[in-house]
N, C-alpha and C positions, 0 to 999 in steps of 0.2 A: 504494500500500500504506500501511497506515495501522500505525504503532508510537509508544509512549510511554514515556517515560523516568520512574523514580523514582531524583530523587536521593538520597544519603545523608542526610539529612536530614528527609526521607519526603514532599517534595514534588515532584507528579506535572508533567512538561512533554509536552502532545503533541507529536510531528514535533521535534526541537530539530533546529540548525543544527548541522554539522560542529564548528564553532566552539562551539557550549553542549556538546555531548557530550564535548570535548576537555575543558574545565570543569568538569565533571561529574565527570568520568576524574579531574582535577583534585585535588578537594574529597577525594580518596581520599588522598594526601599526608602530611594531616593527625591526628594523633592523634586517634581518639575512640572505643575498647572499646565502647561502646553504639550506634554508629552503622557497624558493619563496610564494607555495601557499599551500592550501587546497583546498579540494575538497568534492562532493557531490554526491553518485551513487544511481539512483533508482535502485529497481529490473529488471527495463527495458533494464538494462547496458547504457544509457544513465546517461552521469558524466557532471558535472557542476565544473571546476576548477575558482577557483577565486587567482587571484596573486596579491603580493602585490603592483606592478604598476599599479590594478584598472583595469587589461587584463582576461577577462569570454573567457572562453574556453570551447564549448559545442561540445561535442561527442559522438559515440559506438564505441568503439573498437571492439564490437563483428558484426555491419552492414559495407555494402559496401562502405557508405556514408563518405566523408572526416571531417574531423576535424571542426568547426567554431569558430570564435572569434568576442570579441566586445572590443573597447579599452574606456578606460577614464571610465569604469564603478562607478558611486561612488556605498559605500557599501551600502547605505541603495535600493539601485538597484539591489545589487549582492544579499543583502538577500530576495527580493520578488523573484529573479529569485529561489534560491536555494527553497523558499517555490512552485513556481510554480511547479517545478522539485517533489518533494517531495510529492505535490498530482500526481502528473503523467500525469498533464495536458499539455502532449507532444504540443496539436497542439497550445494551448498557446504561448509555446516557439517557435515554427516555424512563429510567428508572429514577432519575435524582428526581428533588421536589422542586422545579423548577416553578415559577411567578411568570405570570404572564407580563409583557413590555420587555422591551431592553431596560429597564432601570425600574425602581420600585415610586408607586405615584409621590411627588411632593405633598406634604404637607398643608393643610390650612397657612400656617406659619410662615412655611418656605414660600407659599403660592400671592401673601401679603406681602412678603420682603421683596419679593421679584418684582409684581405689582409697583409696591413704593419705588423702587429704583428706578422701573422704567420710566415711572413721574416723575419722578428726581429728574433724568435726564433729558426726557420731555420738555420742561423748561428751561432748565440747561439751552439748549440747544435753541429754544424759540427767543429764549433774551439775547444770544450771539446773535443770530437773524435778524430780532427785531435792531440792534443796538446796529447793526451792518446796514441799516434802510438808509441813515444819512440824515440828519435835518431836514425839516419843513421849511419849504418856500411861500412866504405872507403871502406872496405877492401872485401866487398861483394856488386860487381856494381849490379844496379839495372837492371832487367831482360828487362824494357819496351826499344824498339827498340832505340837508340840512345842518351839514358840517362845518363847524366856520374855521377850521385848521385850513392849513396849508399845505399842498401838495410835496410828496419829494421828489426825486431828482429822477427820472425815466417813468413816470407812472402819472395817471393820474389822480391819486390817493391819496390821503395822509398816512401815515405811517399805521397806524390800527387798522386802518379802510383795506391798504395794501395785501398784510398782513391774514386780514380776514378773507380776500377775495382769493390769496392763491392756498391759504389752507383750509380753509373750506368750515371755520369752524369761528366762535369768537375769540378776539386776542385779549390773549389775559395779562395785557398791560394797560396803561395808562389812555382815556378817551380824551 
């Protein structure tokens, strides 16, 4: 049976030894947010991802079947799964108690903090923009029905009017 390893890293090993797979397992250890896991593909296209929070993620990309995962794996578990994987002894692996998703759901918690951040950056971003409009010209009233600002500079808007016309929504600064 023919399997190959990506390490964390993103470089591919065909067949590695017991001993580089344990390495491999290894290199997960080590701090690095941009490089989470490694992974384990048979010829079956069924892949065995392991992260370095101890999270088995078993799939084919290329079947109809969704994604599985198992959390708290310790490694000396991720490497019998990966040797499991490795001979091909599929129905083995459909014996663990696998979770449905590649990742187990976020939280209430988690699902507010993502939330608030994306508002965070939400504004973030609409204050550069709006602060990026340029000053109001007096002397060029703004077009929106009843406005007594002044237009900026390529538009006919004042800067909230602007604002609100190419995002589609109201601008939550200053009228």
């Amino acid at each position: 049976m023919s399997y190959h390893v990506v390490t964390r890293w993103g470089d591919s090993e065909n067949g590695p030894t017991d001993q580089r797979m344990r390495e491999i397992l290894g290199e997960l250890d080590m701090e690095d947010v941009e490089h989470p896991d490694c992974w384990l593909t048979h010829e079956t296209g069924w892949t065995l991802s392991i992260s370095a929070k101890s999270l088995v993620t078993y799939e084919n990309p290329e079947s109809d079947g969704e994604p599985r995962h198992l959390t708290q794996v310790p490694r000396s578990k991720a490497f019998q799964l990966w040797k499991t994987l490795a001979a091909g002894d599929l129905a083995k692996l459909e014996e663990e108690p696998w979770q449905p998703g590649s990742h187990p759901p976020l939280s209430e918690e988690e699902l507010r903090a993502r939330r608030d951040e994306a508002e965070r950056i939400r504004r973030e971003l609409d204050r550069q923009f709006y602060d990026s409009l340029g000053d109001e010209r007096p002397d060029l009233p703004c077009r929106h029905e009843g406005c007594p600002r002044g237009s900026i500079q390529f538009s006919v808007f004042c800067r909230p009017h602007h604002f609100e016309s190419l995002y589609r929504r109201p601008c939550p600064f200053q009228h």
